[in-house]
Jmol script that loads the backbone (N, CA, C; Angstrom):
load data "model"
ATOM      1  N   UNK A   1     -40.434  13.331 -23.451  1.00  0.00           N
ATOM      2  CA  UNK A   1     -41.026  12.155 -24.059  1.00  0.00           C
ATOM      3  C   UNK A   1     -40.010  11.022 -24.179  1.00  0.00           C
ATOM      4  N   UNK A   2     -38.604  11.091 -23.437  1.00  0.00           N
ATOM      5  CA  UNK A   2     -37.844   9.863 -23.153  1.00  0.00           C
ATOM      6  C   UNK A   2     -38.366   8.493 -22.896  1.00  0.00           C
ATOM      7  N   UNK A   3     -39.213   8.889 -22.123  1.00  0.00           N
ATOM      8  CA  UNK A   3     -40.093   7.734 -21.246  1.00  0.00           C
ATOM      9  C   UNK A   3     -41.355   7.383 -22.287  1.00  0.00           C
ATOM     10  N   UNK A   4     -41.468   8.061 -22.731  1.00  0.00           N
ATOM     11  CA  UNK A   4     -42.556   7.701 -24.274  1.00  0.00           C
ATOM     12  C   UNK A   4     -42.649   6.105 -24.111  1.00  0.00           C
ATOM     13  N   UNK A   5     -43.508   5.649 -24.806  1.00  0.00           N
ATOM     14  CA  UNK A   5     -44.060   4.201 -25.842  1.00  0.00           C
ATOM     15  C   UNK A   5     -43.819   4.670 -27.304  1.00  0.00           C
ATOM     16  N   UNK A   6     -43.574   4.047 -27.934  1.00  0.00           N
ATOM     17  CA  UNK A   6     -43.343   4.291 -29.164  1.00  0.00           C
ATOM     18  C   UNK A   6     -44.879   3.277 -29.832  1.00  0.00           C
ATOM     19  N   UNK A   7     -45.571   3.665 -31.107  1.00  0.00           N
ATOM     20  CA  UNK A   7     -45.918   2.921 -31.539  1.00  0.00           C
ATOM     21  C   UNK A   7     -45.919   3.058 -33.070  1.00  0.00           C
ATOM     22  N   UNK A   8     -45.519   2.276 -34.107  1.00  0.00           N
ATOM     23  CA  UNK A   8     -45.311   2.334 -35.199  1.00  0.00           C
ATOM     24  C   UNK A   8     -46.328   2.153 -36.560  1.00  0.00           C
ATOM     25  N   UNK A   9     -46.156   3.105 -37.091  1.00  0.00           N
ATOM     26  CA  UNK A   9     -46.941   2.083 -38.019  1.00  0.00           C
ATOM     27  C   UNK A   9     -46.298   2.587 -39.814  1.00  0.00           C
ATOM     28  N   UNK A  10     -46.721   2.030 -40.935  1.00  0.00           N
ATOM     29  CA  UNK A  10     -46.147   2.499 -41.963  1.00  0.00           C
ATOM     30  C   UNK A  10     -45.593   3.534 -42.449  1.00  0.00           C
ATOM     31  N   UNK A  11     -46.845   4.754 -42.397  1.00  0.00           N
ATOM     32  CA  UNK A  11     -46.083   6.445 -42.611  1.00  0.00           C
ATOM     33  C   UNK A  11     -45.719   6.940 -41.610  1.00  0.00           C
ATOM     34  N   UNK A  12     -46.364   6.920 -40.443  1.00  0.00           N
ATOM     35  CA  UNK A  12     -46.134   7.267 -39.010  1.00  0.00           C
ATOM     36  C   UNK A  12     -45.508   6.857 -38.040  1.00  0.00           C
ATOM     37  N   UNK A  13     -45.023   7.686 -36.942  1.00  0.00           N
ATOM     38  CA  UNK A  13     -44.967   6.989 -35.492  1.00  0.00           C
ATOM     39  C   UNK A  13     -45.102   8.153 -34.656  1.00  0.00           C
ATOM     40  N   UNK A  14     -45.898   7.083 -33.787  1.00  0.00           N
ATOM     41  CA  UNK A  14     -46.667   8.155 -32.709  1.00  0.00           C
ATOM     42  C   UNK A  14     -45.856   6.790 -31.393  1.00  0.00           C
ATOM     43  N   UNK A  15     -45.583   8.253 -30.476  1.00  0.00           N
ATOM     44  CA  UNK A  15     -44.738   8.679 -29.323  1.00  0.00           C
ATOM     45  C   UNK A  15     -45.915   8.931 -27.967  1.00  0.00           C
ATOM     46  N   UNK A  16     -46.305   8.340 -26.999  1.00  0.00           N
ATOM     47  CA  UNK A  16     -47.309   8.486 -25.908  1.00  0.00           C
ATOM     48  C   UNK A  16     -46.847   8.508 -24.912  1.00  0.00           C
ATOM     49  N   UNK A  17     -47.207   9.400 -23.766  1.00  0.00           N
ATOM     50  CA  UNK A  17     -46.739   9.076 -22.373  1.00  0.00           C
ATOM     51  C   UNK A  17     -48.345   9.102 -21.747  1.00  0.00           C
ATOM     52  N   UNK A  18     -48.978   9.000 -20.685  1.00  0.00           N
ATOM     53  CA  UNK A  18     -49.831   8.995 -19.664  1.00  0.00           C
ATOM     54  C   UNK A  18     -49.529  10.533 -19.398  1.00  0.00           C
ATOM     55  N   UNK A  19     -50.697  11.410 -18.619  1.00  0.00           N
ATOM     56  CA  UNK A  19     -49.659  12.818 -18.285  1.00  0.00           C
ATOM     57  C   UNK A  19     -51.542  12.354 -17.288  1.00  0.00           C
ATOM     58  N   UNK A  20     -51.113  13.536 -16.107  1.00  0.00           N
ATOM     59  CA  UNK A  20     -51.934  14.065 -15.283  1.00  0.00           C
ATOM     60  C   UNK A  20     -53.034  15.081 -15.611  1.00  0.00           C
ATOM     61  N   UNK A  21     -53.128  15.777 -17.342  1.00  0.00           N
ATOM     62  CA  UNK A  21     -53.841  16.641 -17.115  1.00  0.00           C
ATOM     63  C   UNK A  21     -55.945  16.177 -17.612  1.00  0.00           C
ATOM     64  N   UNK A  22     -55.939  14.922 -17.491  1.00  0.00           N
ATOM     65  CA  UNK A  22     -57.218  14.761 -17.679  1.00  0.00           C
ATOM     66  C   UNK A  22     -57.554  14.332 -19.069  1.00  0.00           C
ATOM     67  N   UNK A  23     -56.712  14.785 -19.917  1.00  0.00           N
ATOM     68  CA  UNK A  23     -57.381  15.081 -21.376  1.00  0.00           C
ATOM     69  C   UNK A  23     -55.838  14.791 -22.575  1.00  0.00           C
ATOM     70  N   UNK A  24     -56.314  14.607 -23.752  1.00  0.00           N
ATOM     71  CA  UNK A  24     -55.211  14.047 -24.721  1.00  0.00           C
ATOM     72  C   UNK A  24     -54.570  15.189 -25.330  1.00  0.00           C
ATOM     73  N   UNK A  25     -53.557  15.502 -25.427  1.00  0.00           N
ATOM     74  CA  UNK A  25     -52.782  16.398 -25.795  1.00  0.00           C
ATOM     75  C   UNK A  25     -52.054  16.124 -26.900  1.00  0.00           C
ATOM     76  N   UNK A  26     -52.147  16.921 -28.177  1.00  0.00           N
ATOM     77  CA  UNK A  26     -51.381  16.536 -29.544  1.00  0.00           C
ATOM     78  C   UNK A  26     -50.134  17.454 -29.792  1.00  0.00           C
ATOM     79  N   UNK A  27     -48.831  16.974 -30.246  1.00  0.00           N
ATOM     80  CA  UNK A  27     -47.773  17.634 -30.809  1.00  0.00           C
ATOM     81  C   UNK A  27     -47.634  16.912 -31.692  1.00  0.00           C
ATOM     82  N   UNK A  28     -46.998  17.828 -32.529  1.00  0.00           N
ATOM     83  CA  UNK A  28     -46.079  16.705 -33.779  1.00  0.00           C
ATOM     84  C   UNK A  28     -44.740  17.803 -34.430  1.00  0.00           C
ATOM     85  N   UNK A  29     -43.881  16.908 -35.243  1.00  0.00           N
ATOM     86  CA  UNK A  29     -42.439  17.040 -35.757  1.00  0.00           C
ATOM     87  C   UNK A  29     -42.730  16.838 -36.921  1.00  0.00           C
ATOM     88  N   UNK A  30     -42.538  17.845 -38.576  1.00  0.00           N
ATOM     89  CA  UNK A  30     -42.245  17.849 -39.225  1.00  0.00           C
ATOM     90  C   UNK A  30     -41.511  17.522 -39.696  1.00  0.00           C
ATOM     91  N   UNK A  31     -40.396  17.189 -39.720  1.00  0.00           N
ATOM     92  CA  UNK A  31     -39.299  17.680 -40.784  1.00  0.00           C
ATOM     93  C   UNK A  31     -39.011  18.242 -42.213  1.00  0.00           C
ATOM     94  N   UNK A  32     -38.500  19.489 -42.387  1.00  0.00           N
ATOM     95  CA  UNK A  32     -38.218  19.992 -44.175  1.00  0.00           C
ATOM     96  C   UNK A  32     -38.128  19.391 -44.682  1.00  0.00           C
ATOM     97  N   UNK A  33     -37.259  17.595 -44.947  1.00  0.00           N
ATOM     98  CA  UNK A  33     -37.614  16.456 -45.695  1.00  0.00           C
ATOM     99  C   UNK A  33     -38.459  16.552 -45.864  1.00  0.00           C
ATOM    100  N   UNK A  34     -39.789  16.352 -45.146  1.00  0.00           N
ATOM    101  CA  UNK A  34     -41.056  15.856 -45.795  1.00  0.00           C
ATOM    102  C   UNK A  34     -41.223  16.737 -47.266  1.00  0.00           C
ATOM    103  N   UNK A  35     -41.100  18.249 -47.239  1.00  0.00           N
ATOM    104  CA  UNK A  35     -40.791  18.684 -48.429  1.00  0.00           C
ATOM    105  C   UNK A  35     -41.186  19.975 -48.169  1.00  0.00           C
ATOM    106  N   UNK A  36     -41.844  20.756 -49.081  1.00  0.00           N
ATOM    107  CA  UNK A  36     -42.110  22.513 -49.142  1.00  0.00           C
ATOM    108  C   UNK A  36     -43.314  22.980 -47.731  1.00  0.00           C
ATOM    109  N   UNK A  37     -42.979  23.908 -47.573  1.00  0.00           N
ATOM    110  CA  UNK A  37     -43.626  24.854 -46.020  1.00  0.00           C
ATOM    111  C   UNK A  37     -45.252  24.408 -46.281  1.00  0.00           C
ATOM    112  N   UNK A  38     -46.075  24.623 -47.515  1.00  0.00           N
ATOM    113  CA  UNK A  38     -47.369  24.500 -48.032  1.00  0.00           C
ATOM    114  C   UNK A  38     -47.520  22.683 -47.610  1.00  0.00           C
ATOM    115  N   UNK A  39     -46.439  21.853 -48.075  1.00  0.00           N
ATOM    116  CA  UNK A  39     -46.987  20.207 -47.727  1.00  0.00           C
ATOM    117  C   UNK A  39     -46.946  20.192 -46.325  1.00  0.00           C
ATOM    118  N   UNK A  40     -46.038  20.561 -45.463  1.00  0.00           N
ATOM    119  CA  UNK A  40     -45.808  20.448 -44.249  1.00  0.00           C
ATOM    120  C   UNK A  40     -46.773  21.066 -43.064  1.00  0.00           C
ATOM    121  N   UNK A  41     -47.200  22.172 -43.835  1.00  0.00           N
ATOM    122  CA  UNK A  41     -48.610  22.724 -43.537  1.00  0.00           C
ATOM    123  C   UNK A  41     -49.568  21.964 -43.572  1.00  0.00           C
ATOM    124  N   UNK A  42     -50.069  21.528 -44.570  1.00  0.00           N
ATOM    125  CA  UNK A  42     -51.226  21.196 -44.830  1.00  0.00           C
ATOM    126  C   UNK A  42     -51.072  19.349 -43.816  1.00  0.00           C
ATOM    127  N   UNK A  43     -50.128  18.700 -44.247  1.00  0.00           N
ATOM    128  CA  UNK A  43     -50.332  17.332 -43.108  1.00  0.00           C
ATOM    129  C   UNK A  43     -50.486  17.616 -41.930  1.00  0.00           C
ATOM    130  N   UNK A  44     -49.688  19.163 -41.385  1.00  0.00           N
ATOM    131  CA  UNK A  44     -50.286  19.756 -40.177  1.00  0.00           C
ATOM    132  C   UNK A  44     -51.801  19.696 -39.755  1.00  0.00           C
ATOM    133  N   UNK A  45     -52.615  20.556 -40.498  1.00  0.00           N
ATOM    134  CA  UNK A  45     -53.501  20.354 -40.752  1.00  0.00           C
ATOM    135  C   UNK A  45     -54.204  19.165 -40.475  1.00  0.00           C
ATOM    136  N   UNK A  46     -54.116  18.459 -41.223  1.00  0.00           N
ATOM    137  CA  UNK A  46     -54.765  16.964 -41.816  1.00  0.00           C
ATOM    138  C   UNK A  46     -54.435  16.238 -40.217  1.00  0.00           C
ATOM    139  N   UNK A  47     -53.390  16.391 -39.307  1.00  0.00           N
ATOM    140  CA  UNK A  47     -52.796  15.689 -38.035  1.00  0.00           C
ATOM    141  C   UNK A  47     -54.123  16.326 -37.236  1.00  0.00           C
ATOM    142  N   UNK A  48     -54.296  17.753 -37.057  1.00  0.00           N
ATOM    143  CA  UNK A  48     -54.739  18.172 -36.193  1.00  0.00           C
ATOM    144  C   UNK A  48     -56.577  18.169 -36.146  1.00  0.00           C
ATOM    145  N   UNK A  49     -56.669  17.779 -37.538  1.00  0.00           N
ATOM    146  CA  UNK A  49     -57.916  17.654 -37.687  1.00  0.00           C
ATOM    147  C   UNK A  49     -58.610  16.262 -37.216  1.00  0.00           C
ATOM    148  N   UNK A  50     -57.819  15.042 -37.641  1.00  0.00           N
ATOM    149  CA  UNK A  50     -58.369  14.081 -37.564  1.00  0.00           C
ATOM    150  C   UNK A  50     -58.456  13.340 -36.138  1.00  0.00           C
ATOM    151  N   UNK A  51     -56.999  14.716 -35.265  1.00  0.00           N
ATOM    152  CA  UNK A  51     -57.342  14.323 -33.570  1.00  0.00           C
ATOM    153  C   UNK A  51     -58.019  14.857 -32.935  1.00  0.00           C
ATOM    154  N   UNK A  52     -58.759  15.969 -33.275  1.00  0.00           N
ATOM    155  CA  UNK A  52     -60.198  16.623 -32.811  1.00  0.00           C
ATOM    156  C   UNK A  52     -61.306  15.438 -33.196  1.00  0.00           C
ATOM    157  N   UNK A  53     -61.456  15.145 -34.023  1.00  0.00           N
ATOM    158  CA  UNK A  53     -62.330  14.221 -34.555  1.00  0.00           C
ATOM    159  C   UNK A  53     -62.577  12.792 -33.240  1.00  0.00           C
ATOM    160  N   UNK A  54     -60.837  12.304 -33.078  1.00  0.00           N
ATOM    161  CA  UNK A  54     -60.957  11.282 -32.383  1.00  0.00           C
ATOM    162  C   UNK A  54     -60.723  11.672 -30.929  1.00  0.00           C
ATOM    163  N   UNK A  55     -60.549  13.112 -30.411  1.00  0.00           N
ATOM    164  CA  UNK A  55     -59.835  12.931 -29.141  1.00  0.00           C
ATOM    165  C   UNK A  55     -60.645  12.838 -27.777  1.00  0.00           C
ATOM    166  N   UNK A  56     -61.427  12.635 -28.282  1.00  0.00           N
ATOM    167  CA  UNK A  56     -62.930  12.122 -27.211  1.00  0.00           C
ATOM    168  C   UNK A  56     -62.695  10.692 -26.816  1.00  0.00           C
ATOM    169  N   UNK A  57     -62.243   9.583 -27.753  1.00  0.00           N
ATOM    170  CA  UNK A  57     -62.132   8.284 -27.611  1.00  0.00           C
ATOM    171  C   UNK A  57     -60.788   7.943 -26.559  1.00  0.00           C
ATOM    172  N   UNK A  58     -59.455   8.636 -26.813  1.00  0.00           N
ATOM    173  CA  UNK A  58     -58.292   8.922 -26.645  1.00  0.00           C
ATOM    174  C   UNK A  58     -58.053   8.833 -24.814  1.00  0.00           C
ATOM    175  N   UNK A  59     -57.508   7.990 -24.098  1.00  0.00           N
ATOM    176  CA  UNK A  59     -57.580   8.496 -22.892  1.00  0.00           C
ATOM    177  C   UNK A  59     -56.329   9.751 -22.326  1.00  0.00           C
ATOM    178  N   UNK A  60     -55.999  10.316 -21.190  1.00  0.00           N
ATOM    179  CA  UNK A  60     -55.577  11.053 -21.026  1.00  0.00           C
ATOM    180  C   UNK A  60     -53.794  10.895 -21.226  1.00  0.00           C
ATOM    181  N   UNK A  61     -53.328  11.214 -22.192  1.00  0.00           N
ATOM    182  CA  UNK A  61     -51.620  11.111 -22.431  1.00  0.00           C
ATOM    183  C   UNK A  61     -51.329  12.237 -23.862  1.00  0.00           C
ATOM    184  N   UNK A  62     -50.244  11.937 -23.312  1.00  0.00           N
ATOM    185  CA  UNK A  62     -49.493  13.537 -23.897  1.00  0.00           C
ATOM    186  C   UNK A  62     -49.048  12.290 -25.295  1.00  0.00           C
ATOM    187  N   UNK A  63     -49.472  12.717 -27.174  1.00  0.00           N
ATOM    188  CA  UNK A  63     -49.141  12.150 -27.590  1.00  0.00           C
ATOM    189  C   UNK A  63     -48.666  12.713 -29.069  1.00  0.00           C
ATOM    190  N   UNK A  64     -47.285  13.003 -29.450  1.00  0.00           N
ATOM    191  CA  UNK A  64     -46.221  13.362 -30.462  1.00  0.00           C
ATOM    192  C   UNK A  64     -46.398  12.357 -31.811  1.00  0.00           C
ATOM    193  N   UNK A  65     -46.683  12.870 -32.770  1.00  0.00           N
ATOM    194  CA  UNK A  65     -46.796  12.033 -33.921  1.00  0.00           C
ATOM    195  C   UNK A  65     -45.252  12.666 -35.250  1.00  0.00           C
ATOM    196  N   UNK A  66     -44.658  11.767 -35.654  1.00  0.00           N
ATOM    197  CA  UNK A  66     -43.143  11.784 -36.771  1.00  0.00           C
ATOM    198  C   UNK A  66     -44.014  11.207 -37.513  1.00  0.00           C
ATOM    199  N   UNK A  67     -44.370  11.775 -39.368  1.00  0.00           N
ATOM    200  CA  UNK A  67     -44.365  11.372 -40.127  1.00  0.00           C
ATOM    201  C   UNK A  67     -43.117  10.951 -40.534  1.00  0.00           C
ATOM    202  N   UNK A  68     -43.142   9.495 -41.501  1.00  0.00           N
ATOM    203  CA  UNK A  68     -41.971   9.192 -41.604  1.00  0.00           C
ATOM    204  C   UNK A  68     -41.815   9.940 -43.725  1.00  0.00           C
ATOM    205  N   UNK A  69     -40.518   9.618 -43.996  1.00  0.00           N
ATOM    206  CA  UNK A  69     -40.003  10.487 -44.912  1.00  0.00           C
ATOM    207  C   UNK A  69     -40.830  10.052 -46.161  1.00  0.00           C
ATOM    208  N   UNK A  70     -41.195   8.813 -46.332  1.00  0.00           N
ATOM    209  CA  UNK A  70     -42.241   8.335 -47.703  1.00  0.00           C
ATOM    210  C   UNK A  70     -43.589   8.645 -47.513  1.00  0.00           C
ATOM    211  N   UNK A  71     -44.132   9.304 -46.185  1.00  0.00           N
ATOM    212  CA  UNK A  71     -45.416   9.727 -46.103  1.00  0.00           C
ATOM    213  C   UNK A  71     -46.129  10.312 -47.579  1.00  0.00           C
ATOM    214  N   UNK A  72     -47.013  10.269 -47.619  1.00  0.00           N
ATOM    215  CA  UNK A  72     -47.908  11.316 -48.523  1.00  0.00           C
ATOM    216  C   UNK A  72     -49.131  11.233 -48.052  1.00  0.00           C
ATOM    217  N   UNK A  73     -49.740  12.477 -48.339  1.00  0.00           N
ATOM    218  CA  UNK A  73     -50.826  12.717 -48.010  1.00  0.00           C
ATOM    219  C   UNK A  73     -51.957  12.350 -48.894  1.00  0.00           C
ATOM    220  N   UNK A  74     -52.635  11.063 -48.364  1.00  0.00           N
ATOM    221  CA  UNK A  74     -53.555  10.298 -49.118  1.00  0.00           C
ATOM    222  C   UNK A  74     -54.764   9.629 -48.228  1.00  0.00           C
ATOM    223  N   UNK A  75     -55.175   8.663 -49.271  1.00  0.00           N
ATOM    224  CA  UNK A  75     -56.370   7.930 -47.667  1.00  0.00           C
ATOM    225  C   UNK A  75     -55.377   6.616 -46.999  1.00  0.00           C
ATOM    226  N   UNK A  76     -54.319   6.405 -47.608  1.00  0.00           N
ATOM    227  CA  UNK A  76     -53.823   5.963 -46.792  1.00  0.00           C
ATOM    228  C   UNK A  76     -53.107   6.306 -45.636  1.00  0.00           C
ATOM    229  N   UNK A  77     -52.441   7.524 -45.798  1.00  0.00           N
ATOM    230  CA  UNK A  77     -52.083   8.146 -44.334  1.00  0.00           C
ATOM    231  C   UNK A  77     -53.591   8.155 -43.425  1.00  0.00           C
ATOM    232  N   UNK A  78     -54.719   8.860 -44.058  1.00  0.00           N
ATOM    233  CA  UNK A  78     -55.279   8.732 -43.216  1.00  0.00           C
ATOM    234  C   UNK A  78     -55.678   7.582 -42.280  1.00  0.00           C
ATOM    235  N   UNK A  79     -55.623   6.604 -42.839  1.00  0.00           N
ATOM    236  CA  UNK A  79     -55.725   5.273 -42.164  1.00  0.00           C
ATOM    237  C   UNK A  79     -55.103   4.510 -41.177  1.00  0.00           C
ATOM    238  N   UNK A  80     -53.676   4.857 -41.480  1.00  0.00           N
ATOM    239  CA  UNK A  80     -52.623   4.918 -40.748  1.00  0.00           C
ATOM    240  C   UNK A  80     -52.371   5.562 -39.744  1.00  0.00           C
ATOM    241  N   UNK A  81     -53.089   6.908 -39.740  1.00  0.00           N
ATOM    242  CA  UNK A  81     -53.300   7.681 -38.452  1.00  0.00           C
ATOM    243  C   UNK A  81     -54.219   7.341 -37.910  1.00  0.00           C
ATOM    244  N   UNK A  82     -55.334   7.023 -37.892  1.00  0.00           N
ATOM    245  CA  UNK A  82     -56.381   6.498 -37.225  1.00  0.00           C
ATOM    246  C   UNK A  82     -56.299   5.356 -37.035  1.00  0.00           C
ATOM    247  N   UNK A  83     -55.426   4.465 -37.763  1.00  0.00           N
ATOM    248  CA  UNK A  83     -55.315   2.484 -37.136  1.00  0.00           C
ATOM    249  C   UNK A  83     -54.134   3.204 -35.860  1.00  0.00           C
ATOM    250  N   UNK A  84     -53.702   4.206 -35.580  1.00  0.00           N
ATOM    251  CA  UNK A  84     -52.442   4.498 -34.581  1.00  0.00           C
ATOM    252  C   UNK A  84     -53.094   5.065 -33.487  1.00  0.00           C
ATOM    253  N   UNK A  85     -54.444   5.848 -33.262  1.00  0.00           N
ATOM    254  CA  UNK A  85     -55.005   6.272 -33.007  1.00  0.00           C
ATOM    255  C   UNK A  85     -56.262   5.139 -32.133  1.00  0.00           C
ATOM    256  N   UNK A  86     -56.302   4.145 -32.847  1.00  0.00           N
ATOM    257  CA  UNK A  86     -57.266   2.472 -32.525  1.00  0.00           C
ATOM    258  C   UNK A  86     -56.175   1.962 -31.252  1.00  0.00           C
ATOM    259  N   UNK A  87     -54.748   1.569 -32.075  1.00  0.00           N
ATOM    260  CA  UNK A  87     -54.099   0.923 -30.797  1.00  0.00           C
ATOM    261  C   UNK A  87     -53.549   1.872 -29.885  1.00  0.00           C
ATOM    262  N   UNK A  88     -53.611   3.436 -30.027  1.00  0.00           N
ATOM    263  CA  UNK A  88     -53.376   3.503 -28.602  1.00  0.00           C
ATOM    264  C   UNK A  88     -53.949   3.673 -27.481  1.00  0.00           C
ATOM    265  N   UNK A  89     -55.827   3.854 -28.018  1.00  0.00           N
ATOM    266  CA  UNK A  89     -56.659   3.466 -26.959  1.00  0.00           C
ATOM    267  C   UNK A  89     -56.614   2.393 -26.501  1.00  0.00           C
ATOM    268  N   UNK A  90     -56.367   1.159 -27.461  1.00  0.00           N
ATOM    269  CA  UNK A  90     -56.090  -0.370 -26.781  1.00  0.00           C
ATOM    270  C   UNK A  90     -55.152  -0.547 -25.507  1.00  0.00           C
ATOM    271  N   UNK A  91     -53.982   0.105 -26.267  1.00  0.00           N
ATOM    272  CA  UNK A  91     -52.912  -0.116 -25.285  1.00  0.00           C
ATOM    273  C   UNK A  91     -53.451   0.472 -24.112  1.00  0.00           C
ATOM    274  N   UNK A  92     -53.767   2.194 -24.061  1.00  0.00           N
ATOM    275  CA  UNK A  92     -54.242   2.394 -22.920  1.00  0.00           C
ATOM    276  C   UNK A  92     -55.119   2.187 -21.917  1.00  0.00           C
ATOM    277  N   UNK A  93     -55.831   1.289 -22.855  1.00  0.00           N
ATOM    278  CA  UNK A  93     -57.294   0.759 -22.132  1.00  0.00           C
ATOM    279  C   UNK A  93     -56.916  -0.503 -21.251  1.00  0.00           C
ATOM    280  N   UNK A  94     -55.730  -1.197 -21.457  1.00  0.00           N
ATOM    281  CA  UNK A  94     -55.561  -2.706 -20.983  1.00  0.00           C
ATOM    282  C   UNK A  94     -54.698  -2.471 -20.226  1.00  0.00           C
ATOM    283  N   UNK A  95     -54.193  -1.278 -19.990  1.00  0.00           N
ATOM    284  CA  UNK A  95     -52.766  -0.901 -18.964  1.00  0.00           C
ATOM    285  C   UNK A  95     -53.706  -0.222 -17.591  1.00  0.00           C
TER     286      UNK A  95
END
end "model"
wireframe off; spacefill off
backbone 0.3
color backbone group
């Protein structure tokens, strides 16, 4: 993911490349900062849920999401993941 796009946003940053396999592919990076195995879990969670939800819209790229260290898990993350989730169909849609 050298070659990544970076795109930023308040709690997050999500990391995209284009890939060949047809379809959107999710990873993500914790870090123990964020805090105990149960929080780090559960935003797991909360990541993987809300890109099933959207990954129909999503065009085909391999895409890595870093919560950043003031994250919390609220409706504002959620928002934040899904306004990240808005521009990178944009981006990919106009490229």
């Amino acid at each position: 993911m050298r070659s990544g796009q970076r795109i930023q946003g308040r709690l997050l940053v999500l990391v995209y490349r284009k890939n060949e396999v047809g379809f959107a592919r999710l990873g993500m990076a914790v870090s123990r900062k964020f805090g105990s195995a149960v929080a780090r879990n559960r935003l797991k969670r909360l990541i993987r849920e809300r890109f099933r939800l959207r990954q129909h819209e999503l065009p085909a790229c391999d895409i890595l999401i870093f919560p950043r260290r003031n994250a919390r898990i609220d409706s504002d993350f959620v928002r934040d993941l899904d306004g990240l989730f808005s521009r990178l169909g944009k981006r990919l849609a106009d490229a």
